[in-house]
KEDREN-316549 format. One record per residue (C-alpha): x, y, z; residue number from 1; residue in three letters. Coordinates in nm, 4 decimals, m for minus. Layout:
# residues N
REC_X_Y_Z_NUM_ALA
...
***
This chain:
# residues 88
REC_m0.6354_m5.7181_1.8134_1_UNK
REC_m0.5803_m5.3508_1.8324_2_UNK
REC_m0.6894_m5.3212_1.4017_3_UNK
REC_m1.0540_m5.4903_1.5180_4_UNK
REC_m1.0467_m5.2037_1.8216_5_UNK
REC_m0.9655_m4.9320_1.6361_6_UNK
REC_m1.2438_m5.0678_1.3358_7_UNK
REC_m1.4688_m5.0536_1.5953_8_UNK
REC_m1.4554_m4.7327_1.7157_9_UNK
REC_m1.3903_m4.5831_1.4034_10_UNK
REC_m1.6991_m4.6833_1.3048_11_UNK
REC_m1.8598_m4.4863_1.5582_12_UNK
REC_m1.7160_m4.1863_1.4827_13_UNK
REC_m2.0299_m3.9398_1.2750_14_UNK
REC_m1.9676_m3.6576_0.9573_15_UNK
REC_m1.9392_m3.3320_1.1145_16_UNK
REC_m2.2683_m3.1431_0.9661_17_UNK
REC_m2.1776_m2.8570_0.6917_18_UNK
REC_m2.2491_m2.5991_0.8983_19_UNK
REC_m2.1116_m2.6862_1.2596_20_UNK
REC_m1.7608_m2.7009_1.2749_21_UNK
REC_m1.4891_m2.8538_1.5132_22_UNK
REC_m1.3202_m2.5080_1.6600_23_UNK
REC_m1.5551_m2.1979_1.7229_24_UNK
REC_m1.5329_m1.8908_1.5120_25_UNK
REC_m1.3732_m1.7002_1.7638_26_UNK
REC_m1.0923_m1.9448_1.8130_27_UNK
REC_m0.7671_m1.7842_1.6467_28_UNK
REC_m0.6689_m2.0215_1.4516_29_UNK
REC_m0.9984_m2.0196_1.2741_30_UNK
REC_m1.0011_m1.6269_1.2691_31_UNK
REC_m0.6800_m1.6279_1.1234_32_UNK
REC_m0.7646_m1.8756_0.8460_33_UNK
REC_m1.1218_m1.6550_0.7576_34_UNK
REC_m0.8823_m1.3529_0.7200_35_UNK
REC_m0.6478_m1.5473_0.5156_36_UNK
REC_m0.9828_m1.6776_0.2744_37_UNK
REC_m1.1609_m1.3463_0.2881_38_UNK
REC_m0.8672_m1.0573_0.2370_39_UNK
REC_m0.6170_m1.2493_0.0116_40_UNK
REC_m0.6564_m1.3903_m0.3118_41_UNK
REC_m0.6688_m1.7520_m0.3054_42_UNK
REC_m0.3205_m1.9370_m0.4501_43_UNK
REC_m0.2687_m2.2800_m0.6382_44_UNK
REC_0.0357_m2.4361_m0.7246_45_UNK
REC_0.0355_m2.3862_m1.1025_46_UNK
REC_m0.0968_m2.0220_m1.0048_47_UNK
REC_0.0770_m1.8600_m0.6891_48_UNK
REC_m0.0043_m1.5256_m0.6107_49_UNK
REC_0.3161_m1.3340_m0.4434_50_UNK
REC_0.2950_m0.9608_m0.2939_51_UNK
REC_0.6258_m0.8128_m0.2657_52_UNK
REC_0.6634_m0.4691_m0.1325_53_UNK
REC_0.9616_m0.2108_m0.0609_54_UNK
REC_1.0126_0.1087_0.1086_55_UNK
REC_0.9328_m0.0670_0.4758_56_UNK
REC_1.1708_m0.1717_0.7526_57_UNK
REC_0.9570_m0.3913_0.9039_58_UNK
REC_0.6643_m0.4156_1.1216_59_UNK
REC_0.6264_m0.2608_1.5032_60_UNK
REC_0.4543_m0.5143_1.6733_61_UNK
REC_0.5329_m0.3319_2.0548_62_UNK
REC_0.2151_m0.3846_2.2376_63_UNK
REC_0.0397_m0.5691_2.0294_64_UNK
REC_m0.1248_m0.9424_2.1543_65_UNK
REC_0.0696_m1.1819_1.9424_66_UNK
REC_m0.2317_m1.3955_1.9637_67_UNK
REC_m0.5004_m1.1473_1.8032_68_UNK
REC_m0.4603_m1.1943_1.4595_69_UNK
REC_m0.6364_m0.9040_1.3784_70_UNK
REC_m0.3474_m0.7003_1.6066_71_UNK
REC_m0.1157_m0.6819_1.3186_72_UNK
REC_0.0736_m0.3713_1.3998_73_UNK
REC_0.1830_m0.1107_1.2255_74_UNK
REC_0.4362_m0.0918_0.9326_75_UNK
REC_0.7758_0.1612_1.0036_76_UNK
REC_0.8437_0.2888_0.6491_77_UNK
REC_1.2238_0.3591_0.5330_78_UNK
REC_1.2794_0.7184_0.5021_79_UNK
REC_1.5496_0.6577_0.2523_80_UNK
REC_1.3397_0.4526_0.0769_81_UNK
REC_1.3316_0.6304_m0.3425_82_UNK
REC_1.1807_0.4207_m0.5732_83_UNK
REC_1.3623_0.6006_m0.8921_84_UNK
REC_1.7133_0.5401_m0.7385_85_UNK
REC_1.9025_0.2181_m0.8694_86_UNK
REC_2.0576_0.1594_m0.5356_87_UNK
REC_1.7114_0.0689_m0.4378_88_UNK
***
């Protein structure tokens, strides 16, 4: 009984148009995923792409809005940081 419900409304439901979409663009999920298509390069399975970088501590985040994804912060470098030096 519930399979002939759920058949029926299913069949109800329409294709979202190309250009309309489900979330607005100012939603932050979406934001972050146009940031994530437009400023990165675009990885596949047989063909990740990985950025690895040194000489930073980490990232100061102190008043940023962790929900802005454009609010990234700003990187602390490490002052000891020497990029000749085999202990780095």
């Amino acid at each position: 009984m519930f399979t002939l419900f759920a058949a029926y409304f299913a069949r109800q439901i329409e294709e979202i148009p190309g250009d309309q979409y489900l979330l607005p663009d100012n939603f932050p999920l979406i934001k972050g995923l146009q940031i994530e298509k437009n400023l990165f390069e675009q990885s596949t399975i047989l063909n990740p792409h990985v950025n690895i970088y040194w000489g930073v501590k980490g990232i100061n985040r102190e008043n940023k809005d962790k929900w802005d994804p454009e609010d990234l912060g700003e990187i602390i470098l490490d002052d000891l940081f020497e990029l000749g030096s085999l202990e780095t």
